[in-house]
Backbone and ligand atoms as CSV (ligand in chain L), in Angstrom:
chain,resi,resn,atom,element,x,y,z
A,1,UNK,N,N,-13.605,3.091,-10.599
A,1,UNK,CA,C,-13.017,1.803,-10.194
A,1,UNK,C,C,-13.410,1.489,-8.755
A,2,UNK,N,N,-13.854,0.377,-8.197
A,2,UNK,CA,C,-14.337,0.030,-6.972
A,2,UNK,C,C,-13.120,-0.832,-6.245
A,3,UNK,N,N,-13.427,-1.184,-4.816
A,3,UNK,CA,C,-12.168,-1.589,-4.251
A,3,UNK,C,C,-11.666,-3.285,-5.088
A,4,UNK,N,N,-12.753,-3.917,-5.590
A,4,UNK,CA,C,-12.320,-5.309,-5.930
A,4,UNK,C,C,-11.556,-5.064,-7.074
A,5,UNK,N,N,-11.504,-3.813,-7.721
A,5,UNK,CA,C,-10.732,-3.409,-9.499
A,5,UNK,C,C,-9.714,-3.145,-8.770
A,6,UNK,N,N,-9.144,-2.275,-7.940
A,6,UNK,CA,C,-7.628,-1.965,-7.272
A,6,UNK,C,C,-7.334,-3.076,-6.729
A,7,UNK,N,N,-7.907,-3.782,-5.908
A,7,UNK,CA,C,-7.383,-5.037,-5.496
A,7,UNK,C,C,-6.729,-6.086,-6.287
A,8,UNK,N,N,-7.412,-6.222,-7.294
A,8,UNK,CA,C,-6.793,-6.573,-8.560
A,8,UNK,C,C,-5.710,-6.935,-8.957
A,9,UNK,N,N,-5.384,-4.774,-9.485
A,9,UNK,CA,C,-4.483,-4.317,-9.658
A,9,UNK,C,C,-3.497,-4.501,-8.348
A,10,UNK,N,N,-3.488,-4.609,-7.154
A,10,UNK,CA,C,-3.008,-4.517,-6.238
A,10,UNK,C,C,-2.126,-6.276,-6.620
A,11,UNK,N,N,-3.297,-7.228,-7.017
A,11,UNK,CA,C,-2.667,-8.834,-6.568
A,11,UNK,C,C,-1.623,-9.103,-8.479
A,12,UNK,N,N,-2.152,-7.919,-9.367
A,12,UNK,CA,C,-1.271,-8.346,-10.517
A,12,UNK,C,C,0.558,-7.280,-10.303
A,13,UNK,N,N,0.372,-6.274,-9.301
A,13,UNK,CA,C,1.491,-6.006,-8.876
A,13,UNK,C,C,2.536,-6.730,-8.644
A,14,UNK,N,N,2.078,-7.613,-7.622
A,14,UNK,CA,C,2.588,-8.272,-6.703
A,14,UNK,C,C,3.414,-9.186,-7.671
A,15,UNK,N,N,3.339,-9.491,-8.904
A,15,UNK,CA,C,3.977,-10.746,-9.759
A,15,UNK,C,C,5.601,-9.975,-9.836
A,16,UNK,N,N,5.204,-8.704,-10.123
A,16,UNK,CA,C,6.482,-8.136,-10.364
A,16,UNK,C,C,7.610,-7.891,-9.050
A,17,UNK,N,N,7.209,-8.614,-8.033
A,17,UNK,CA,C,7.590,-8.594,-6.649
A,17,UNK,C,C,9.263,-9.045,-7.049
A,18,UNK,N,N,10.529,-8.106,-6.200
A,18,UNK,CA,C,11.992,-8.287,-6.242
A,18,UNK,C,C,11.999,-8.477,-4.653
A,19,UNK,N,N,11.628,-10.431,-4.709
A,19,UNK,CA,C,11.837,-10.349,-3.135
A,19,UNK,C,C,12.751,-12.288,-2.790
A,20,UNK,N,N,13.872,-11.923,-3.349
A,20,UNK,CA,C,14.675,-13.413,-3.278
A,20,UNK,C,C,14.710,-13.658,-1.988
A,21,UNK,N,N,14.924,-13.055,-0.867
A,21,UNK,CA,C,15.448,-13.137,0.455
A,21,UNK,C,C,14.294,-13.624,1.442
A,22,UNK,N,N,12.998,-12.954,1.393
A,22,UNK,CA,C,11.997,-13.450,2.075
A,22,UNK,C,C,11.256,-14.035,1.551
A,23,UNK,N,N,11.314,-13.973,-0.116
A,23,UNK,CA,C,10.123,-15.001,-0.752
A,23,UNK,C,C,9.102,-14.705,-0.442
A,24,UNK,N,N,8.758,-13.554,-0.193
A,24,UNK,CA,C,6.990,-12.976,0.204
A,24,UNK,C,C,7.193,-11.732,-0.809
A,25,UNK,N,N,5.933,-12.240,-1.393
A,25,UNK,CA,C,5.542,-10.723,-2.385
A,25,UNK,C,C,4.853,-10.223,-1.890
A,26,UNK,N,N,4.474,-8.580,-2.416
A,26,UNK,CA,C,3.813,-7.781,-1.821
A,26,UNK,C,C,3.132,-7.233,-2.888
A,27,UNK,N,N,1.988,-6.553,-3.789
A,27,UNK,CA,C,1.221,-5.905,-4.424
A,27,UNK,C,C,0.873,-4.714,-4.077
A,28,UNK,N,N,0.643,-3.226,-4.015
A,28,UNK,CA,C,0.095,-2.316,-4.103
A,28,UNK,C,C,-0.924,-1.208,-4.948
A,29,UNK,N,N,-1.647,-1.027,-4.797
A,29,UNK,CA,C,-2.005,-0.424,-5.651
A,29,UNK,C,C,-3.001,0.777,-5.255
A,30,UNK,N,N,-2.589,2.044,-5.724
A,30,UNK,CA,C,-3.084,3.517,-5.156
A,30,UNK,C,C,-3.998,4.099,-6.599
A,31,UNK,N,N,-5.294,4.316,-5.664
A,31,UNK,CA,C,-6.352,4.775,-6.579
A,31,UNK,C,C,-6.152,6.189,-6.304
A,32,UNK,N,N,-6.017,7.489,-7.913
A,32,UNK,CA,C,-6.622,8.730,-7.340
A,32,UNK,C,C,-7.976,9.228,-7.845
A,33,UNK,N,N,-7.850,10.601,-7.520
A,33,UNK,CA,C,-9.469,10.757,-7.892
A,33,UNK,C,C,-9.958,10.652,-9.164
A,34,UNK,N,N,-8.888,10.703,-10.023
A,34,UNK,CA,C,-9.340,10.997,-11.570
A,34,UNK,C,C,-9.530,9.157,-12.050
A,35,UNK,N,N,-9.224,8.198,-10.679
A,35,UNK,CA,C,-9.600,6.634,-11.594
A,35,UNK,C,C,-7.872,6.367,-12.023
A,36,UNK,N,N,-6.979,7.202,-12.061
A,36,UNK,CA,C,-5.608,6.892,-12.214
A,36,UNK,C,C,-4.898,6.014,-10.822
A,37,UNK,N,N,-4.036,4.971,-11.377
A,37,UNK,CA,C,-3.637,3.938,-10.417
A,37,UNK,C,C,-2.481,4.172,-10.351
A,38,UNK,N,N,-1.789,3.878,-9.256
A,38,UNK,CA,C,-0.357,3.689,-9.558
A,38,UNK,C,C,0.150,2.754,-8.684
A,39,UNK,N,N,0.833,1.873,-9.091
A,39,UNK,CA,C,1.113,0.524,-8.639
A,39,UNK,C,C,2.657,0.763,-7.754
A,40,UNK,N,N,2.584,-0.365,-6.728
A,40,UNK,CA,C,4.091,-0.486,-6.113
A,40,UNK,C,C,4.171,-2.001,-5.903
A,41,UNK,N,N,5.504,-2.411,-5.988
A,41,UNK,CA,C,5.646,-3.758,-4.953
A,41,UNK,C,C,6.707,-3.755,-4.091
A,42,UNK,N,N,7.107,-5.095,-3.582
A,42,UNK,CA,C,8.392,-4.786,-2.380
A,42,UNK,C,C,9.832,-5.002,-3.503
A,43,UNK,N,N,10.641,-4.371,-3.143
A,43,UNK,CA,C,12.141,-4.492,-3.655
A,43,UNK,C,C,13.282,-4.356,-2.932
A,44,UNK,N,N,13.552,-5.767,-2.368
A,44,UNK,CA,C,14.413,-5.924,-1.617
A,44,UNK,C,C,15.713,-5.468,-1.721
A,45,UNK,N,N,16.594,-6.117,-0.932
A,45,UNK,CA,C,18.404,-5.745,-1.348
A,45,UNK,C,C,19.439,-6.644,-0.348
A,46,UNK,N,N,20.423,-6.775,-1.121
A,46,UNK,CA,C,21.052,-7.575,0.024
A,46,UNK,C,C,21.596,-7.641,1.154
A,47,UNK,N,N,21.668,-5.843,0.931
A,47,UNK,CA,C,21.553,-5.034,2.397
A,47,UNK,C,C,20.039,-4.887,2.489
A,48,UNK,N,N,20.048,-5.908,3.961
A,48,UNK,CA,C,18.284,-5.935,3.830
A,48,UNK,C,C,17.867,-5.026,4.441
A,49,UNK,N,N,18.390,-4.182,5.225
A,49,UNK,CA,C,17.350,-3.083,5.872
A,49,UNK,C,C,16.979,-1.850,4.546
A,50,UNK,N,N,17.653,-1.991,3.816
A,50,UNK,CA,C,16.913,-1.463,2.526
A,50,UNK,C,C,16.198,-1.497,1.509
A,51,UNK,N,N,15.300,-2.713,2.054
A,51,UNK,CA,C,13.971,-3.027,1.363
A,51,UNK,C,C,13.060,-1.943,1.312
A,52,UNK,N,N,12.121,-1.737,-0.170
A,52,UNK,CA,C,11.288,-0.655,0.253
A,52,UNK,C,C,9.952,-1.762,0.247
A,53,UNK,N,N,9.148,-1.422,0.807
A,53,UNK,CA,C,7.731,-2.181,0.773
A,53,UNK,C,C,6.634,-1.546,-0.704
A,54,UNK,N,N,6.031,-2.409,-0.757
A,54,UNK,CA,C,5.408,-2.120,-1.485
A,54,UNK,C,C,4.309,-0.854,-2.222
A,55,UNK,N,N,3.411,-0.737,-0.351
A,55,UNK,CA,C,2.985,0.810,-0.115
A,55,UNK,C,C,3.819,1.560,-0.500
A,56,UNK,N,N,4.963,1.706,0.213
A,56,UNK,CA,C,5.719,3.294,-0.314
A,56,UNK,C,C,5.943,3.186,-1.579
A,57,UNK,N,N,6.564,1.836,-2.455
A,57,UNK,CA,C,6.644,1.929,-3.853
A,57,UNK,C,C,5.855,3.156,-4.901
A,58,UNK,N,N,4.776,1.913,-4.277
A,58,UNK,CA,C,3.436,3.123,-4.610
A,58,UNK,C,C,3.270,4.529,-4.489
A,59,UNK,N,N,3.193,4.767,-3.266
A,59,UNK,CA,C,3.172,6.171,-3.008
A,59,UNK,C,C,4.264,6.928,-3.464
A,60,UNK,N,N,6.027,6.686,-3.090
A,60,UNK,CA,C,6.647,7.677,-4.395
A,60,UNK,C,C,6.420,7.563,-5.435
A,61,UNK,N,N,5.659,5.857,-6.405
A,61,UNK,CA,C,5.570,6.951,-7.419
A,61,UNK,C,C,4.751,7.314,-7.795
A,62,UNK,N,N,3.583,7.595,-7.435
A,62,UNK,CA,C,2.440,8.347,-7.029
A,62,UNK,C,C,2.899,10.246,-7.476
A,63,UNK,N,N,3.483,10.195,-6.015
A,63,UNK,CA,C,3.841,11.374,-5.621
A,63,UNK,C,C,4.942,12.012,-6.428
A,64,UNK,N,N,5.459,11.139,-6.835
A,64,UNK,CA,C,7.101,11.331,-8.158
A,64,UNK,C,C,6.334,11.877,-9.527
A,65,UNK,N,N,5.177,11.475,-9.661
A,65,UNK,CA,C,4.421,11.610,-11.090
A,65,UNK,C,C,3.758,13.204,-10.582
A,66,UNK,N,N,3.623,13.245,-9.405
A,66,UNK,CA,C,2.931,14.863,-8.846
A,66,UNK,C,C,1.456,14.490,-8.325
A,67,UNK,N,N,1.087,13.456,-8.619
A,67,UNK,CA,C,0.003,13.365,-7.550
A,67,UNK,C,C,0.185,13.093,-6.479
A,68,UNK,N,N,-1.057,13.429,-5.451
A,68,UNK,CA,C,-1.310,13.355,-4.030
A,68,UNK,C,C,-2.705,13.030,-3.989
A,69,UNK,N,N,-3.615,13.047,-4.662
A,69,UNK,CA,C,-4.697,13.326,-4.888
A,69,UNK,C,C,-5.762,11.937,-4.495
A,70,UNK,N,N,-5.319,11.103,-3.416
A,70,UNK,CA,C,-5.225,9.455,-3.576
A,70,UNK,C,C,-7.098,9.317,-2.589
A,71,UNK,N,N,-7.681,8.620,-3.170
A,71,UNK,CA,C,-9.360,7.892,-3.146
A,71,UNK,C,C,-8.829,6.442,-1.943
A,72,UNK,N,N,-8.556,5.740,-2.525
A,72,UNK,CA,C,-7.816,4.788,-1.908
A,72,UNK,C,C,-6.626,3.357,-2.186
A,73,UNK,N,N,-6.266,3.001,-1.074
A,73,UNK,CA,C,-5.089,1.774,-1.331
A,73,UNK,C,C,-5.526,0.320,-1.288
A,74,UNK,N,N,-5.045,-0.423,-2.085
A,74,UNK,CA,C,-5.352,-1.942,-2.100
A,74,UNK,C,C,-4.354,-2.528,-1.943
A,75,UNK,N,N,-4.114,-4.048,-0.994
A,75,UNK,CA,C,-2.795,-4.402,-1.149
A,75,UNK,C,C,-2.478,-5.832,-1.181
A,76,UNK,N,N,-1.813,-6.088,-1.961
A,76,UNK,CA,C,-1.954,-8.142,-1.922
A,76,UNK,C,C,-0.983,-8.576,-1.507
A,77,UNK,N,N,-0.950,-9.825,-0.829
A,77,UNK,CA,C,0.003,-10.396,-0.375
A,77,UNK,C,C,-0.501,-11.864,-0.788
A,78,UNK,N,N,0.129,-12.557,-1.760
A,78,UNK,CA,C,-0.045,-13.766,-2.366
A,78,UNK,C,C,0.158,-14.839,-1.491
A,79,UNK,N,N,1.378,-14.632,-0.690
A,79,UNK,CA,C,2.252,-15.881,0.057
A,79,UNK,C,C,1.717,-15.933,1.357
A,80,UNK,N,N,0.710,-15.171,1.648
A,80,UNK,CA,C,0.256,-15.686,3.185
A,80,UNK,C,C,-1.021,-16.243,3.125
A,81,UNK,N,N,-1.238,-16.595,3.872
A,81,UNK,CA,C,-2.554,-17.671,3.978
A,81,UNK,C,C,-3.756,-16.555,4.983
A,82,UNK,N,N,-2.914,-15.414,5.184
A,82,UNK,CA,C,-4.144,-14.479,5.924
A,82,UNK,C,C,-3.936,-13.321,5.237
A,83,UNK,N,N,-4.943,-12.009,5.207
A,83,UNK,CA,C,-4.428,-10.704,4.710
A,83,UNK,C,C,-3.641,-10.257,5.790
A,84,UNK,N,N,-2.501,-9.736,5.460
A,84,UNK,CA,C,-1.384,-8.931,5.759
A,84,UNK,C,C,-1.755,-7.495,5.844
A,85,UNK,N,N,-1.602,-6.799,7.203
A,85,UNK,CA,C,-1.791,-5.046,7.046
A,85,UNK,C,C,-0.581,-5.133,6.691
A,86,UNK,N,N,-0.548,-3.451,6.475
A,86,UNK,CA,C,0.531,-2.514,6.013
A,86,UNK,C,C,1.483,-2.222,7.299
A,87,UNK,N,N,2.957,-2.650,7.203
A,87,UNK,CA,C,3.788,-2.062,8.412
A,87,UNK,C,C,3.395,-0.689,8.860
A,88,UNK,N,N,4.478,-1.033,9.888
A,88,UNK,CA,C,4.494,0.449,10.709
A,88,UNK,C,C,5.182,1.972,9.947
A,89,UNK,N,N,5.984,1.447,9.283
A,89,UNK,CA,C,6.480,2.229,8.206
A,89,UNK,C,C,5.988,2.763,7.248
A,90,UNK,N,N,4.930,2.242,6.516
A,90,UNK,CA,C,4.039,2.092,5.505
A,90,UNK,C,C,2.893,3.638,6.092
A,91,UNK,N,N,2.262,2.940,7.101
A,91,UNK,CA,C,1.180,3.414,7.768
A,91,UNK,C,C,1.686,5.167,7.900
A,92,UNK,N,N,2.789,4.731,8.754
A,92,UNK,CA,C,3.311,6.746,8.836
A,92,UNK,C,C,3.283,7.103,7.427
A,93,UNK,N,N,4.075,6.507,6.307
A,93,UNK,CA,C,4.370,7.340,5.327
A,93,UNK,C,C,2.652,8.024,4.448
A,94,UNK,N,N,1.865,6.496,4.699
A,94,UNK,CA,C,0.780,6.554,3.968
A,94,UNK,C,C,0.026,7.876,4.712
A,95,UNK,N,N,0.045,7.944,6.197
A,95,UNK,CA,C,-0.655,8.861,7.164
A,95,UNK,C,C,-0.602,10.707,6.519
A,96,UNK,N,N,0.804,10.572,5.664
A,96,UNK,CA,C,1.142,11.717,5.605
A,96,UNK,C,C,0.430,12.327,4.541
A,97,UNK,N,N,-0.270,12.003,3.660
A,97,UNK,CA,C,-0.862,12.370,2.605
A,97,UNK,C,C,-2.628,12.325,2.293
A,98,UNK,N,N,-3.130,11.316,3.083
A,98,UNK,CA,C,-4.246,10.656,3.679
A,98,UNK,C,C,-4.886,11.102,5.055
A,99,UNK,N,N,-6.450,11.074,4.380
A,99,UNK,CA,C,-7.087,11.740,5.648
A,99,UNK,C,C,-7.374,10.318,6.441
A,100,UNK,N,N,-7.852,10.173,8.015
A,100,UNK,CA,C,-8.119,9.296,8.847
A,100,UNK,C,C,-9.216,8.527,8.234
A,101,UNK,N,N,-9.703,8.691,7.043
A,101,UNK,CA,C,-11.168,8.122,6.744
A,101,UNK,C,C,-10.651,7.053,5.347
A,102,UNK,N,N,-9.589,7.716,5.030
A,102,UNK,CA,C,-9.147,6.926,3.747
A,102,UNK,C,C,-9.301,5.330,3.831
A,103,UNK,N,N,-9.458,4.811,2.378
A,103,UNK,CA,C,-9.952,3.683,2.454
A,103,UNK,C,C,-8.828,2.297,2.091
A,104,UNK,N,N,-8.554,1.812,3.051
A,104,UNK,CA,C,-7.544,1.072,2.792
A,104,UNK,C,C,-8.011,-1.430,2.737
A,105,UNK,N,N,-7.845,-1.363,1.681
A,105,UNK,CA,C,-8.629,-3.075,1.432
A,105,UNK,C,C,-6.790,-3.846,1.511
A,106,UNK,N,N,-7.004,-4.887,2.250
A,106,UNK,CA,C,-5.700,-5.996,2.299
A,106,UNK,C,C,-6.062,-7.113,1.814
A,107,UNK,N,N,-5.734,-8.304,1.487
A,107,UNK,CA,C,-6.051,-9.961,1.671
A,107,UNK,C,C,-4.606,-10.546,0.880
A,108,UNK,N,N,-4.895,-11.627,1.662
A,108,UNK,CA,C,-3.819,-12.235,1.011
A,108,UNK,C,C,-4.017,-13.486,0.463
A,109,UNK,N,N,-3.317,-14.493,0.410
A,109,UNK,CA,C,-4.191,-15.761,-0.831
A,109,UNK,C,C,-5.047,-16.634,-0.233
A,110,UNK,N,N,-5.167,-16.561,1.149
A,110,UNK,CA,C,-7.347,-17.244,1.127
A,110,UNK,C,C,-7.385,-15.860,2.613
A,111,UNK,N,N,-8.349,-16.502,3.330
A,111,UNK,CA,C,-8.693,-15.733,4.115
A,111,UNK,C,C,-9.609,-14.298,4.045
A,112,UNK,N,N,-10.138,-14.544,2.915
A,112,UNK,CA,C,-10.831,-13.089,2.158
A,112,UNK,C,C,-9.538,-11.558,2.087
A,113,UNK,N,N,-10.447,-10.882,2.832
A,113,UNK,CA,C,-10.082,-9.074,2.349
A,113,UNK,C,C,-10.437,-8.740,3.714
A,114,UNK,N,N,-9.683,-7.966,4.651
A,114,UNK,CA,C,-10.084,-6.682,5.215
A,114,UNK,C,C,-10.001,-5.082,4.702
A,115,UNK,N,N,-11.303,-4.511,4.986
A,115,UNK,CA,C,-11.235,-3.284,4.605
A,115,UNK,C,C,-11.332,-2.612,5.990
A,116,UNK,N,N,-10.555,-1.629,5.810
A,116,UNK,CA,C,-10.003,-0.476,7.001
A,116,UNK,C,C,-10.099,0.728,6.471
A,117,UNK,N,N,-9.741,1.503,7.575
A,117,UNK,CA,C,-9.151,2.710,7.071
A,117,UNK,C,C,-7.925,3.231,7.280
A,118,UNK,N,N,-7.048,4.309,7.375
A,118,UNK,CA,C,-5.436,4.522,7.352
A,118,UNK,C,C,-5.872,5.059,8.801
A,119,UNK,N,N,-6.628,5.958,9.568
A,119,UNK,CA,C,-7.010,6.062,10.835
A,119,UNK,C,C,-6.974,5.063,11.782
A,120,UNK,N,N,-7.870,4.267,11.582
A,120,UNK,CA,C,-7.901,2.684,12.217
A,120,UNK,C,C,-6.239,1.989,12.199
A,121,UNK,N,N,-5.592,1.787,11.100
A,121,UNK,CA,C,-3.850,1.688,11.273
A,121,UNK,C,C,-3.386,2.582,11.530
A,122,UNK,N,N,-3.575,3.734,12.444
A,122,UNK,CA,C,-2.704,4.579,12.842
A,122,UNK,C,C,-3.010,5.616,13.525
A,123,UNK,N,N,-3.824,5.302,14.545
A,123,UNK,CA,C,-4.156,6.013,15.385
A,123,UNK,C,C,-3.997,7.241,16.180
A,124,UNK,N,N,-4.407,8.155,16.582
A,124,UNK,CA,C,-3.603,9.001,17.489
A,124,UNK,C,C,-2.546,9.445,16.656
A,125,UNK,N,N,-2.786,9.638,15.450
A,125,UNK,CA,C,-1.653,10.226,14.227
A,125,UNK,C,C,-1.827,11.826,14.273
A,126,UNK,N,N,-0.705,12.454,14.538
A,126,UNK,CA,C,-1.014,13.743,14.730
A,126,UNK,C,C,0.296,14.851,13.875
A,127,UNK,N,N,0.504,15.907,14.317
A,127,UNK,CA,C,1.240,16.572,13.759
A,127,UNK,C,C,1.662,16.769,12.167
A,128,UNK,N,N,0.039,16.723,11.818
A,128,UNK,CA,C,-0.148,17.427,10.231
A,128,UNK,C,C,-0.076,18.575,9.872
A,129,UNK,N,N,0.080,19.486,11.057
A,129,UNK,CA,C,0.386,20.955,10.257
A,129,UNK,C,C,1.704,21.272,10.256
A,130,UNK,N,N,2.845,20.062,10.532
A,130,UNK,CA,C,4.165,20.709,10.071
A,130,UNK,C,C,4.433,20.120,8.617
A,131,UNK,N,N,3.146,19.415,7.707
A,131,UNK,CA,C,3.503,19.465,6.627
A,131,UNK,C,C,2.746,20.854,5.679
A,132,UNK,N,N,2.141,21.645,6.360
A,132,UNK,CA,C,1.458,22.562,5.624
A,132,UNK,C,C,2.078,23.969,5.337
L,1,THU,N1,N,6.451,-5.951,2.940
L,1,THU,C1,C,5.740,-5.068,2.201
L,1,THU,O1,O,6.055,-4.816,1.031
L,1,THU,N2,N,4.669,-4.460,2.770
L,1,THU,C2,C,4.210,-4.733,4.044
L,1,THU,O2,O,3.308,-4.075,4.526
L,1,THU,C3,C,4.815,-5.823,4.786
L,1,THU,C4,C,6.164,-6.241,4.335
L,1,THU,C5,C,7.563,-6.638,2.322
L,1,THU,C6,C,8.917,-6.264,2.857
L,1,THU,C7,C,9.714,-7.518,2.564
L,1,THU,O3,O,10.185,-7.448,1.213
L,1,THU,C8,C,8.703,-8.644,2.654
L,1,THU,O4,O,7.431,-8.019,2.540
L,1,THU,C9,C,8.776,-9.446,3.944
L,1,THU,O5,O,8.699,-8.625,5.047
């Protein structure tokens, strides 16, 4: 699968978006090595600081199914008129599983696609051997 097939998958996520409060959807979608996807979107709440974003969607359930094994992330954001990176929140959680080279594609509904990497969002990311 190449980044425009996760991206895709990333912008047909996004339909399933639980987001009454901000009205911005979010899409995710995590490639692993075996070509297996696993999708997230945002799911808000009315206690809003307990929104999860979409990335992490993804990634627990990624990681809930027992993989870690992740190639790369795609992510859509329908409702903006530019691609949207991944929060600050996102970025740490994503940092934790992901090498600095990992391949991370955004866009949102015009403005094309940026492709990055999880290094480039998160720089100076350090203290990986207290997960080992
Ligand atoms: N959101 C994400 O799902 N991912 C991001 O990287 C940015 C923000 C969600 C959270 C909230 O439901 C909505 O977008 C507006 O912030």
């Amino acid at each position: 699968m190449n980044m425009h097939e996760l991206y895709e998958r990333a912008q047909t996520a996004a339909f399933a978006s639980y987001s009454p409060y901000s009205r911005f959807r979010v899409g995710a979608a995590l490639l692993c090595s075996d070509s297996t996807v696993f999708i997230g979107t945002n799911v808000e709440n009315r206690s809003f600081g307990l929104t999860i974003c979409a990335e992490r969607s993804a990634i627990v359930s990624a990681v809930s199914a027992g993989r870690r094994d992740f190639t790369a992330l795609a992510i859509s954001t329908p409702d903006s008129d530019y691609p949207v990176s991944p929060c600050g929140a996102c970025r740490q959680v994503l940092s934790e599983f992901v090498p600095s080279d990992f391949p991370v594609l955004f866009g949102g509904r015009s403005g094309g696609t940026v492709e990055t990497t999880a290094g480039a969002l998160m720089p100076y990311d350090a203290l990986h051997e207290l997960g080992k």
